[in-house]
N, C-alpha and C positions, 0 to 999 in steps of 0.2 A: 692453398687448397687443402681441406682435411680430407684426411684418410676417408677410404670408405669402409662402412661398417657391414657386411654382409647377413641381412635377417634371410635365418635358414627356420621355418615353420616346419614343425613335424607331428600336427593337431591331428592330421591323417594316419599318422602313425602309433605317435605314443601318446597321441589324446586318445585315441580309436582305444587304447588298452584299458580307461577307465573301465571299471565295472557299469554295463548296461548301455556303454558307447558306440560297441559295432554300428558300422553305417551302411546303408547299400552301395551297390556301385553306383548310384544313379545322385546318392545325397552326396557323395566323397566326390563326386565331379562339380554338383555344384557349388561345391565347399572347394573346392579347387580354380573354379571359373573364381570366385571372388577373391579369393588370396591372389589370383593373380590381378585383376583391378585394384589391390589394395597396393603391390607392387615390393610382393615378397620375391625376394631371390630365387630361393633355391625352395620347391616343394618336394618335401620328405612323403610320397605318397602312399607308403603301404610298405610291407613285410610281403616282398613275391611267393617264398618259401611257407609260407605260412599256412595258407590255401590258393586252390584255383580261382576261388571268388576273389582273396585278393591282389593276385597276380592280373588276372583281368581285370579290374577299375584302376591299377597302373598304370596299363599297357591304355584303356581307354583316356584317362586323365593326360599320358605322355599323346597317344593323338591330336589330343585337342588343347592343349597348354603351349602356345608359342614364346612368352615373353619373361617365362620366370622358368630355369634347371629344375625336370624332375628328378626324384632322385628315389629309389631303392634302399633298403634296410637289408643286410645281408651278414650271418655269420660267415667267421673265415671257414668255410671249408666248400669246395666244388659243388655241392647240390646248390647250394645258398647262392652262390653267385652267377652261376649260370641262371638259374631261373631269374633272379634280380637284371640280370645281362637282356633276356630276355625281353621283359616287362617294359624295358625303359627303350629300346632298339626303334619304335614309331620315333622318341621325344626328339625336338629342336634341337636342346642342351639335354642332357642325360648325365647323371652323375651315381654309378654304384657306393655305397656307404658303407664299408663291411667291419668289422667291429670282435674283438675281443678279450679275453676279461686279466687283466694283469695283474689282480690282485694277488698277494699270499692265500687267501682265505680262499677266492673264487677259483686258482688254479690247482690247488689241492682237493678242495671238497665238491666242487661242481665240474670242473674237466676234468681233475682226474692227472695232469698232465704237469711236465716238468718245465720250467722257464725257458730251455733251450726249445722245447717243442711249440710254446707256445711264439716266440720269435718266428720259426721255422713256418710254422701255420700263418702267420699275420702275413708275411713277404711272399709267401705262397698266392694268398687271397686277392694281395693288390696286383700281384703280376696277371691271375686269373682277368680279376676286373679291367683290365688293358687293354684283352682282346676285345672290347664291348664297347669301352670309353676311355680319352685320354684324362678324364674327370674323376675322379677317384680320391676317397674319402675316408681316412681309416681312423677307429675312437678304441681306445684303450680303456676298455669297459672298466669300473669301480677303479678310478685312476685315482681317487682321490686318498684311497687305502693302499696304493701303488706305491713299494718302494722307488725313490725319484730315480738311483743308478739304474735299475729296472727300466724304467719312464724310458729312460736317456736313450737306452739300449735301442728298444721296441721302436723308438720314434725313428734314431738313425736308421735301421735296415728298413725301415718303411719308407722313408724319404731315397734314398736309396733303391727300393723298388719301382719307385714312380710317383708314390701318392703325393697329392695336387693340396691336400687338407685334412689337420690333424685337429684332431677333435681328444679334447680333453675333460671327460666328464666325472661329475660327481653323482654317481650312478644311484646313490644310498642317501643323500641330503644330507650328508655328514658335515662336511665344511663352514667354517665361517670367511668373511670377506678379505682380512689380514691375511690370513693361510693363503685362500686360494687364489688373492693376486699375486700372494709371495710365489707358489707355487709356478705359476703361468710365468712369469719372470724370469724366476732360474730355470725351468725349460726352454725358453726362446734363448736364454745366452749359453746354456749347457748341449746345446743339441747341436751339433754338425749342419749346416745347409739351414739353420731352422727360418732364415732369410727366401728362401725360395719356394716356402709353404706357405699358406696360410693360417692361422691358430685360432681355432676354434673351442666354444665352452659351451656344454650339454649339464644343466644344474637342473637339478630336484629339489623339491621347498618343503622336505621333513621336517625341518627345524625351522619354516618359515622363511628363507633366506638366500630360495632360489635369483631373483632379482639382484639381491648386494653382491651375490660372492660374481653373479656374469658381470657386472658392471664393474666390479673390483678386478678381474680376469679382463676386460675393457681396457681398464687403463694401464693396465699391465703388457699390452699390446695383443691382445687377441683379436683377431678382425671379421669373428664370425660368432655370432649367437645362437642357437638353438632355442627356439622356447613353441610356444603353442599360445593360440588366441585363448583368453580369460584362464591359461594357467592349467587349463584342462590337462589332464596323465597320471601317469601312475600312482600309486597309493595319493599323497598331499600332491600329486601336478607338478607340474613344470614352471619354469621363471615362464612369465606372461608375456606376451610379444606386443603388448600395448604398453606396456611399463618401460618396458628397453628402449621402446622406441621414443618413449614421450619424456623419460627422462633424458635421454642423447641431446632430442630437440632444445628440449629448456633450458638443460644447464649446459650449453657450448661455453662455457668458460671452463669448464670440466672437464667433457671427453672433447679432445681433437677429431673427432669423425663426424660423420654424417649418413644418414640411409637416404634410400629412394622410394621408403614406405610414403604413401597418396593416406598423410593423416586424416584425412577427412572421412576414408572408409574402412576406420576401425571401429566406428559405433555398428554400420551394418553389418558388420563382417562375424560382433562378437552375437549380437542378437541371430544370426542364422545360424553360429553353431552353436550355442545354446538352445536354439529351437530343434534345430535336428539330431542334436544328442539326447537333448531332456536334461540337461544340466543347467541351472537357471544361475543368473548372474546378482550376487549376493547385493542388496541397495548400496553398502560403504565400499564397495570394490572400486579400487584406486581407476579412473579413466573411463569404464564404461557403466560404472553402476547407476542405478538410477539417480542415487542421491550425491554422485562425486561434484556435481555442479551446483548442490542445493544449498542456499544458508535459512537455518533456522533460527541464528543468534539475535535479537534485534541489533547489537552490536556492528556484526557482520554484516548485516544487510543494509544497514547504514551506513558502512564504508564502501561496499558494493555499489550503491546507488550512486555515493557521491564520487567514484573512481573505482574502477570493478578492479584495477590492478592490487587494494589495499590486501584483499582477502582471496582472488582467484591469481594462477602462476602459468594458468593457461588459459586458452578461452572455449567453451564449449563446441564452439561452430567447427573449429580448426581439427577436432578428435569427431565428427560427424552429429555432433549434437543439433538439433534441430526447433531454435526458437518457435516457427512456424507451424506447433504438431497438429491443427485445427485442417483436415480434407477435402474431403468430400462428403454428399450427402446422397439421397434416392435419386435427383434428377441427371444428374452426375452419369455422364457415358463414357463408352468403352474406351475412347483416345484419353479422356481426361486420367482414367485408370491407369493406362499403361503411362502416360508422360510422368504421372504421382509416383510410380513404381518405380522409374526409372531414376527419378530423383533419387529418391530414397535408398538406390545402389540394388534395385534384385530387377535383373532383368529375366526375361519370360526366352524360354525356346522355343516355343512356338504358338502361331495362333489358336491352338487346342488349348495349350495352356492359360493362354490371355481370357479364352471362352470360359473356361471352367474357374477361372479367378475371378472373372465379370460377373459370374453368375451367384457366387456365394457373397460377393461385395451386394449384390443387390439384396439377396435377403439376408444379410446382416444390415442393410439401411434400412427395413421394415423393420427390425428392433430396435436399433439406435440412431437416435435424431443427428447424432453428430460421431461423424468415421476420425482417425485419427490414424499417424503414419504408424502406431505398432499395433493397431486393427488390421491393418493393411499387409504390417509383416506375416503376422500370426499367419493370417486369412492365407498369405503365399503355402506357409507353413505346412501348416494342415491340406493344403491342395498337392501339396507335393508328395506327402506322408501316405497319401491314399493310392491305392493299387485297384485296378481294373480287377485285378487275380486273387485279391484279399480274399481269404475263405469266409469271416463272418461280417458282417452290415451290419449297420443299426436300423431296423426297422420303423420302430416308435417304442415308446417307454412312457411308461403315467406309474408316477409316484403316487402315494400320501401319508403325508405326516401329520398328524395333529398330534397337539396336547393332550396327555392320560392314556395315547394309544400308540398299539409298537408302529412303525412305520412300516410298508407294506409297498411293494413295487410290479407291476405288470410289465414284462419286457417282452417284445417280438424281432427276433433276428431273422436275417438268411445267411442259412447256410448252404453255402457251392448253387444259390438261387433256390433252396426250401426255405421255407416259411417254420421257425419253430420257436415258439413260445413259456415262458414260466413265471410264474407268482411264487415270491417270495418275503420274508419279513425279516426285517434287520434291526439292529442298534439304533438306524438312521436311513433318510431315502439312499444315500450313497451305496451304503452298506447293504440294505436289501435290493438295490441295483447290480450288485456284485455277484451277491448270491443267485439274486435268479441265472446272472450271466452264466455264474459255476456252473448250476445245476443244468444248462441246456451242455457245454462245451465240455465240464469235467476234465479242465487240462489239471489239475492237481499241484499249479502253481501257487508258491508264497508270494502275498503282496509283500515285497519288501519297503516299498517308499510309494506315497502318498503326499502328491505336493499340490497347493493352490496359488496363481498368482495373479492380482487384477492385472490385465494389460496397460489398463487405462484407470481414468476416475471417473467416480461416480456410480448411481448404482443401478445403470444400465450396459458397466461395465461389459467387456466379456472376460469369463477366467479360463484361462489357462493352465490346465491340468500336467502332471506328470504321473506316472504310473510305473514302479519297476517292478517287476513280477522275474522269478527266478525257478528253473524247477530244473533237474538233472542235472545241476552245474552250468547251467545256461543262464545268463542273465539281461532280460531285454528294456527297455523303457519302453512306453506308450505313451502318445501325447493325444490332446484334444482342447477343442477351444469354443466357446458357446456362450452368448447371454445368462444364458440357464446353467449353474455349474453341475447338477446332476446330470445332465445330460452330456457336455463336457466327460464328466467322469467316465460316464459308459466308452463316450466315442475314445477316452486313451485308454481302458479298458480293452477294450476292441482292440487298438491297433497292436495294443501289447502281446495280443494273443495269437495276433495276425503273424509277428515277426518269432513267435515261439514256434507256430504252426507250420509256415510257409518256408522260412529262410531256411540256407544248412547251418551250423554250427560254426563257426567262426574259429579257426585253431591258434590258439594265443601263440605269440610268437619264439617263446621263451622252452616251449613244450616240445 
């Protein structure tokens, strides 16, 4: 029997810290609902301490999560962990994760504080987290810059403490793969009890190399991953949790383990959080990109046809890829909808929601002759993205552009349910779509990002907009999705403005 590999997903947490990633509580649940159908372990839900907003979509997520550990992000010290304690107190499994930084560098210049103290704090922290759960989880922040006698130390009195799972990360994406299996090595034989823990690796892909060095820290015996779906986090992301898992699968002559990830729901899994972040999945991205299944060689496609094993190492279907992408069309009803839905991995929470999906599926089949299952995502998408309480709507909008003349846009919003309108002229319909919007809302937000992406083919396509706009240090996305992509454009204009207007501020967790 092989080991089991522990996939510990922390998209919620240290994807959430991408710039323009915050999520609601309502997107982080059902980004939660699917990681557990995908049949992650342990979900990393949030930073409790962080704000109340995200201590409550914890405390909501640990509600209603039965089959996978939620789990809390938490510095070593009493406020961090009692609120973390808190958060997690509804979950089935409940696991605190508290965390601090062992380096020379970080304990000099960011704590402030001596090696002895920081010991003293870590064994503090895990005993705190005891009274909450016997599930306890403790990471030796920038470990990879961590003197090892240091490591050794930290780890004993922690194991010692109680903690359940030692987490060894490479905080900065410094490491290469040699190093830090070597690393992971001589910690499991240099640590006291290091038998009666778990060992776990938390890698950063600065240097591109998040995936080698956990895989290398794999066979080196660590029995717990940390990564994030499509890579999403900090500055370059995290090791990707469709990599780990699909290389574990493929190459069992390799790693001795095995996970309990349901391959088949990491194509739906990576497209929701990509839709709900705004962070769009690059075509050559290993596993779920558009084109990881695609051969353009004649070569390739010729070995393909006469034995797909020549040129593919996996098969499309087994990672959620979907031969069959051809739907539904206008006569197409409401059961048809939800069973197509359902296939596809997004199921609906209520009949409200099945209404309001039914009804944009309908008039999106009065522009497109033929619906397909990422018309269907989006379509979910976009129905979810929208708020009853959103301050501004798109009313209607009439462009026009000609040839020899500036382009020129009519926009009508509501706002709080007023009707307010302005003409404007731009570079382009987009552009003076924008400005009109300025000129009624005057939020004095920078577009930072500008992104278009066909869903589909052909050119009744709909595209799929991203929008990141940033103003006080605040950084949000806005999406939208349309036949029409100036229209598109507005509606993630819109929402962007929505989550600047409406939401609080989000308090990074490091702050």
């Amino acid at each position: 029997m092989n080991d089991r590999l522990i996939i510990f997903d922390t998209t919620l947490r240290d994807g959430e810290q991408s710039p323009g990633a915050a999520m609601t509580r309502d997107e982080k649940l059902r980004i939660a609902r699917q990681l557990e159908r995908l049949g992650v372990d342990v979900i990393e839900a949030g930073f409790a301490a962080a704000s109340p907003g995200d201590a409550e979509a914890i405390r909501a997520i640990a509600t209603t999560i039965r089959n996978s550990t939620v789990c809390s992000l938490a510095r070593a010290n009493e406020r961090d962990v009692r609120a973390a304690g808190e958060a997690i107190r509804p979950a089935a499994s409940g696991r605190i994760h508290t965390f601090i930084a062992t380096s020379p560098i970080h304990m000099e210049k960011k704590l402030r504080m001596q090696p002895d103290q920081v010991v003293e704090a870590a064994v503090r922290a895990v005993k705190l987290a005891l009274e909450y759960t016997d599930d306890v989880e403790f990471s030796a922040e920038d470990a990879v810059r961590s003197e090892l006698d240091f490591l050794c130390r930290v780890f004993e009195a922690v194991i010692d403490a109680g903690a359940k799972t030692l987490n060894v990360p490479d905080t900065v994406g410094y490491s290469v793969p040699a190093q830090w299996g070597e690393r992971m090595r001589q910690l499991i034989e240099r640590v006291p009890n290091a038998d009666k823990v778990v060992w776990s690796t938390h890698c950063h892909n600065d240097l591109g190399m998040a995936v080698a060095n956990s895989l290398a820290a794999v066979m080196n015996g660590a029995r717990q991953v940390e990564c994030t779906i499509n890579g999403l986090g900090e500055r370059a992301g995290n090791a990707s949790l469709e990599e780990i898992v699909m290389a574990v699968k493929t190459r069992r002559d390799v790693f001795s383990c095995e996970t309990r990830i349901d391959t088949t729901q990491i194509v739906p899994t990576s497209r929701l959080v990509s839709q709900i972040t705004g962070y769009p999945v690059q075509p050559n991205k290993a596993i779920v990109g558009a084109n990881a299944f695609a051969h353009e060689s004649g070569i390739h496609q010729d070995g393909v046809l006469k034995h797909r094993e020549t040129y593919e190492i996996m098969r499309a279907e087994d990672v959620g890829w979907s031969h069959n992408k051809l739907t539904l069309g206008k006569l197409s009803g409401r059961n048809a909808l939800r069973n197509r839905l359902q296939e596809i991995g997004v199921v609906l929470d209520s009949e409200e929601a099945l209404n309001a999906a039914f009804a944009r599926f309908k008039e999106l089949a009065d522009k497109k002759r033929e619906i397909f299952d990422e018309d269907l995502l989006a379509l979910v998408a976009v129905d979810a993205s929208l708020d009853a309480c959103d301050r501004f709507k798109l009313v209607s909008l009439k462009v026009c552009s000609e040839t020899g003349e500036t382009p020129h846009a009519h926009v009508v919003l509501s706002d709080g349910g007023s009707e307010i309108r302005a003409d404007e002229f731009g570079g382009g319909p987009v552009d003076a779509s924008f400005r009109a919007i300025e000129k009624m809302v005057g939020s004095g937000a920078n577009l930072l990002l500008y992104s278009v992406n066909n869903i589909t083919t052909g050119t009744d396509a709909q595209g799929e907009v991203t929008v990141r706009l940033a103003r006080n240090g605040r950084i949000v996305n806005g999406q939208g999705a349309d036949t029409d992509i100036v229209i598109a454009s507005a509606k993630a204009y819109l929402n962007a403005l929505n989550k600047l207007f409406g939401a609080e501020e989000r308090a990074h967790p490091q702050v």
